[in-house]
C-alpha positions as CSV (number, residue, x, y, z in Angstrom):
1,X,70.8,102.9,108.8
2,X,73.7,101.0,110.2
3,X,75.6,102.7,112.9
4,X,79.2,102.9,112.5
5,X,81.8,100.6,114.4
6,X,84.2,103.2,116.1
7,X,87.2,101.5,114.0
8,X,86.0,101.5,110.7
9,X,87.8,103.0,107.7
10,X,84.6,106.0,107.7
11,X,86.0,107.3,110.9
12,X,89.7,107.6,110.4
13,X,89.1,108.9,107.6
14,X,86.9,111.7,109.3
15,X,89.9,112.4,111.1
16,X,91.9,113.2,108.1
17,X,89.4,115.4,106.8
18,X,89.9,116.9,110.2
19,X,93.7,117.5,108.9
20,X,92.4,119.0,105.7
21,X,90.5,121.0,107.4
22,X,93.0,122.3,109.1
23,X,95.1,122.9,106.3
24,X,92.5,124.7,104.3
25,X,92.6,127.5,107.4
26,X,95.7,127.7,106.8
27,X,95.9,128.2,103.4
28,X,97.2,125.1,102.4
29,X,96.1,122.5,100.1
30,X,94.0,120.8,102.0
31,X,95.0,117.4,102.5
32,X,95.0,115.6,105.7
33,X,96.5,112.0,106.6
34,X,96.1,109.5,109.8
35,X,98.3,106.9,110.2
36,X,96.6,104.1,112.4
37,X,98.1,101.0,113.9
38,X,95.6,98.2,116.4
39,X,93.2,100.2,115.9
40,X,95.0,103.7,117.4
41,X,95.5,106.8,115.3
42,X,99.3,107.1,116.2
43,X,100.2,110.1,113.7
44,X,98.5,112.9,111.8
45,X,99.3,115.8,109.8
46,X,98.1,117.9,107.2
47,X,100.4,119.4,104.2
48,X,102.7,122.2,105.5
49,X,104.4,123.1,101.7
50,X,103.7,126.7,102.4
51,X,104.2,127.0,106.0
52,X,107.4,125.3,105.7
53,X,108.8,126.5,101.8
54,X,109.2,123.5,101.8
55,X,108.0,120.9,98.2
56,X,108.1,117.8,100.1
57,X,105.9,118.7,103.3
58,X,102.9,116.8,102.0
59,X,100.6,115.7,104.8
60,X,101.5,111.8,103.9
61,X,105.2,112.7,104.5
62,X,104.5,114.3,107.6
63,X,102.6,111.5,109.0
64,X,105.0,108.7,107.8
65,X,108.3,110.2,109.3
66,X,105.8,110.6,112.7
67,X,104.6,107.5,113.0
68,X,107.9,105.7,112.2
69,X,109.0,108.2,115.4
70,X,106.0,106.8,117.5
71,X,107.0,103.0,116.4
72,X,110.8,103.6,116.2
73,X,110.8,101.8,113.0
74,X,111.3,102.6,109.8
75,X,108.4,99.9,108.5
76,X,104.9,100.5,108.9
77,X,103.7,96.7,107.7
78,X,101.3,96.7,110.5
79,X,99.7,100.3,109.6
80,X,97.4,101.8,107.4
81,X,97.4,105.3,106.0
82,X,93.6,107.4,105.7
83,X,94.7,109.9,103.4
84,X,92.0,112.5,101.5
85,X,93.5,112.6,98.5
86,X,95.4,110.1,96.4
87,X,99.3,110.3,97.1
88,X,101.5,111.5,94.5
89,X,104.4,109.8,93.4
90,X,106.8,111.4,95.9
91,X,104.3,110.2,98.6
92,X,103.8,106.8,97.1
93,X,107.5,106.1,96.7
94,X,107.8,106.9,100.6
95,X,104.9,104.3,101.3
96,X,106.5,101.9,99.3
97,X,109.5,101.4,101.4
98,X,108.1,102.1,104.7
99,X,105.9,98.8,103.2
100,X,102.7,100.0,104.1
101,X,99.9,97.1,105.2
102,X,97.0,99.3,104.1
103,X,96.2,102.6,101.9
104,X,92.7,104.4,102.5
105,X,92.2,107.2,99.7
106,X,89.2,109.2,99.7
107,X,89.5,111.1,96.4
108,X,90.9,110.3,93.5
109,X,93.9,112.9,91.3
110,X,93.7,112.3,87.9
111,X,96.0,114.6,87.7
112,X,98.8,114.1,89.9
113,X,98.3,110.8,91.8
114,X,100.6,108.1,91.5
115,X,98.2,105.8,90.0
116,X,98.1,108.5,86.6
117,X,101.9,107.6,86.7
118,X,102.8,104.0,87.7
119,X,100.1,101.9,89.7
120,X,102.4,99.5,90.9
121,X,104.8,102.5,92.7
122,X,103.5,101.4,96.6
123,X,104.4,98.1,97.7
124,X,102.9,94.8,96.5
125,X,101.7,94.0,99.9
126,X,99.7,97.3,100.5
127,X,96.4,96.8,100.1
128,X,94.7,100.1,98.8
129,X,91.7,100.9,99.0
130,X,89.9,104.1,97.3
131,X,86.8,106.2,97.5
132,X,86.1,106.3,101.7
133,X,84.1,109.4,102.0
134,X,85.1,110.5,98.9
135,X,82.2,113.3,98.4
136,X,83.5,114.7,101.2
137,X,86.7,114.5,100.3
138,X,86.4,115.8,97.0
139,X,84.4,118.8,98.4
140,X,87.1,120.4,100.3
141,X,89.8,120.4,97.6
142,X,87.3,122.4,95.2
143,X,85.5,124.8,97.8
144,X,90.0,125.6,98.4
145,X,90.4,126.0,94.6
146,X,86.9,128.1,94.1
147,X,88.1,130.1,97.3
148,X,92.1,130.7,95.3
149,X,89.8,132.5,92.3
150,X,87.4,134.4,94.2
């Protein structure tokens, strides 16, 4: 078994599942997201929708507006996003013009990501990358939804 470098895609994104985790014991959807720039984590948030009544609070939002804070700029070319689940197209649209280097997405949504709607929504630039611990990933949105019906 190969041990893992301390700055590889696996770890940040451990930290967003951190962020979901988070969310979950708090009753949100959770989602967690980790923006990272030379190799730092510089912002991190989870979704806040019900915390905040607020529809646009998603955990990719969060992080975005933060880390353009931390750089004081509104462009995070030099940055990648970890983000649990895959953006939606509110979330994508932001990522385009913050023009994004990199997106890590752990799981997939058929459903309501922005690649079910228009795949070429983030900026031609950003690299994106899917599936980083994706099991894991995928497990904490259904043990929230199992949790909703019980």
């Amino acid at each position: 078994m190969t041990e893992l470098s301390v700055f590889s895609d696996e770890h940040f994104m451990k930290q967003a599942l951190a962020e979901a985790q988070t969310a979950f014991d708090e009753g949100e959807i959770p989602i967690g997201a980790v923006v990272v720039c030379e190799n730092k984590i510089i912002a991190k948030d989870h979704n806040r929708v019900e915390r905040l009544s607020d529809a646009t609070a998603h955990a990719e939002m969060l992080a975005i507006t933060a880390a353009q804070n931390n750089l004081n700029s509104k462009y995070l070319n030099e940055c990648t996003l970890y983000v649990t689940l895959e953006p939606c197209s509110m979330c994508a649209g932001a990522l385009f013009w913050t023009q994004l280097g990199k997106l890590v997405i752990g799981a997939s949504d058929e459903k309501r990501g922005f690649t079910a709607f228009n795949k070429k929504i983030v900026h031609q630039k950003t690299e994106v990358q899917t599936g980083v611990a994706k099991a894991e990933c995928e497990e904490i949105i259904k043990d929230f939804f199992r949790k909703l019906r019980n």
